[in-house]
C-alpha positions as CSV (number, residue, x, y, z in Angstrom):
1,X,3.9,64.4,-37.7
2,X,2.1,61.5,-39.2
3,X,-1.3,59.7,-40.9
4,X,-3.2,57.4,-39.8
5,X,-5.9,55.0,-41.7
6,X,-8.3,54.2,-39.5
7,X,-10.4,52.3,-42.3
8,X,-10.5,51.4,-46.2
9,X,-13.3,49.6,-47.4
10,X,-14.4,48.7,-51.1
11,X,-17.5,47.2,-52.2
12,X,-16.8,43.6,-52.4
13,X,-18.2,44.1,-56.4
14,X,-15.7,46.1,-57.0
15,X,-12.5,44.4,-55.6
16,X,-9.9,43.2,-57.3
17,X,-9.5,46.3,-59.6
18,X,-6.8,48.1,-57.7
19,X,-9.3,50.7,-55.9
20,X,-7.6,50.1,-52.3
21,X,-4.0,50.4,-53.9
22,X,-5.2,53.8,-55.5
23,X,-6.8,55.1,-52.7
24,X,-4.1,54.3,-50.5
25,X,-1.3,55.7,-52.4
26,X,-3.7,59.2,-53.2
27,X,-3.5,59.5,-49.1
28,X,-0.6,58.7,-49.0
29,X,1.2,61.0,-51.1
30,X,-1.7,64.2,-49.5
31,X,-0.6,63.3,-46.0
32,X,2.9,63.6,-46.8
33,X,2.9,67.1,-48.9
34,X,-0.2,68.7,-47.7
35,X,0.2,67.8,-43.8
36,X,4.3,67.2,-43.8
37,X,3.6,63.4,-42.9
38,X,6.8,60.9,-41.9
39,X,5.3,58.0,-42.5
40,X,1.6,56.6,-42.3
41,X,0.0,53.8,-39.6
42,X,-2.4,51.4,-39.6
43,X,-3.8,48.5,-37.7
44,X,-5.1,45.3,-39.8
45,X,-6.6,42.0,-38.2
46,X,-3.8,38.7,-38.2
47,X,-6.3,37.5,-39.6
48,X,-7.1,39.6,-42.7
49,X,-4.5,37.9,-45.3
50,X,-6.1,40.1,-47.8
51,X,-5.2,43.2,-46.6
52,X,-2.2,42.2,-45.2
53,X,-0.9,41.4,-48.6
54,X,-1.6,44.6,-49.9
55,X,-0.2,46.9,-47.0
56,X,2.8,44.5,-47.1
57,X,3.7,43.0,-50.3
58,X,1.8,45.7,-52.3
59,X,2.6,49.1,-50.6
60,X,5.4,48.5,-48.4
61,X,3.9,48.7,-45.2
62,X,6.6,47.0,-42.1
63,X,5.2,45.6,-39.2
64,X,5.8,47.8,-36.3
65,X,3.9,46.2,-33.2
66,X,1.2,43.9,-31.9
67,X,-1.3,45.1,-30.6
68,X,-2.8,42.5,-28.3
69,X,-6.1,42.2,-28.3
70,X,-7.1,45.5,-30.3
71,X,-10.6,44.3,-32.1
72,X,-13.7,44.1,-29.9
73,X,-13.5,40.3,-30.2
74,X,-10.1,40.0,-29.0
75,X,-8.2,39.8,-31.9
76,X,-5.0,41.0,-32.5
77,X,-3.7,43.6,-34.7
78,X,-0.3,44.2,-36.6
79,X,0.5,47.5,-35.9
80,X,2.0,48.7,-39.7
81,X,3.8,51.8,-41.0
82,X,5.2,53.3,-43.9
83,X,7.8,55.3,-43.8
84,X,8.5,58.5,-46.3
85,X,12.3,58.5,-46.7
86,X,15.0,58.4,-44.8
87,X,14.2,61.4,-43.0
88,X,16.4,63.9,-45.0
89,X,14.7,66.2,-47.5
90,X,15.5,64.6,-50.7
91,X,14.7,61.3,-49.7
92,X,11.2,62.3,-48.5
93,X,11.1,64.1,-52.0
94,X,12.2,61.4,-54.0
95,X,9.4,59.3,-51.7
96,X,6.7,61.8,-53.1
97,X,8.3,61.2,-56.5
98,X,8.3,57.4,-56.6
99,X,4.3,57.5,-55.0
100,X,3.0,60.1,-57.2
101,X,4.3,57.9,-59.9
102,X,2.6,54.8,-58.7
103,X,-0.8,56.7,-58.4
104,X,-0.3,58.1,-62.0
105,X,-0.1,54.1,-63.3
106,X,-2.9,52.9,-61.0
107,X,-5.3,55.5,-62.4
């Protein structure tokens, strides 16, 4: 099984205080314990350097495909995932561990 975001948006007052990271991490770490989660997807715009930075550099989101054309305007789309572990228990539980972490110092 797995998540999927279909879409994060903040108020463009209220960027740049770590609100996406938090609320990404929160789902992240419910999709994984509540629903049993291996990893997480996403799509984000080639174009969207912002949020690319932050799945990416900031949560360790990998690129996984591109999806040609996805948007409505013909755009393309990075097709991103994080993975939880390495697929054996402990390494999903020391995945939970390290996120929960996270999302404790973000809040």
């Amino acid at each position: 099984p797995h998540g999927h975001i279909t879409s994060l948006a903040v108020l463009r007052t209220h960027r740049k205080r770590g609100i996406a990271t938090a609320l990404m991490r929160r789902s992240q770490v419910e999709m994984h314990e509540v629903f049993g989660a291996e990893y997480v997807s996403l799509h984000v715009r080639k174009s969207n350097r912002a949020a690319f930075h932050l799945y990416n550099e900031t949560l360790k989101y990998e690129i996984s495909d591109i999806e040609r054309g996805y948007y409505a305007d013909g755009e393309d789309a990075y097709d991103m995932r994080c993975t939880f572990g390495g697929g054996k228990e402990d390494d999903n539980e020391r995945g939970t561990e390290e996120m929960e972490e996270k999302v404790d110092e973000d809040e």
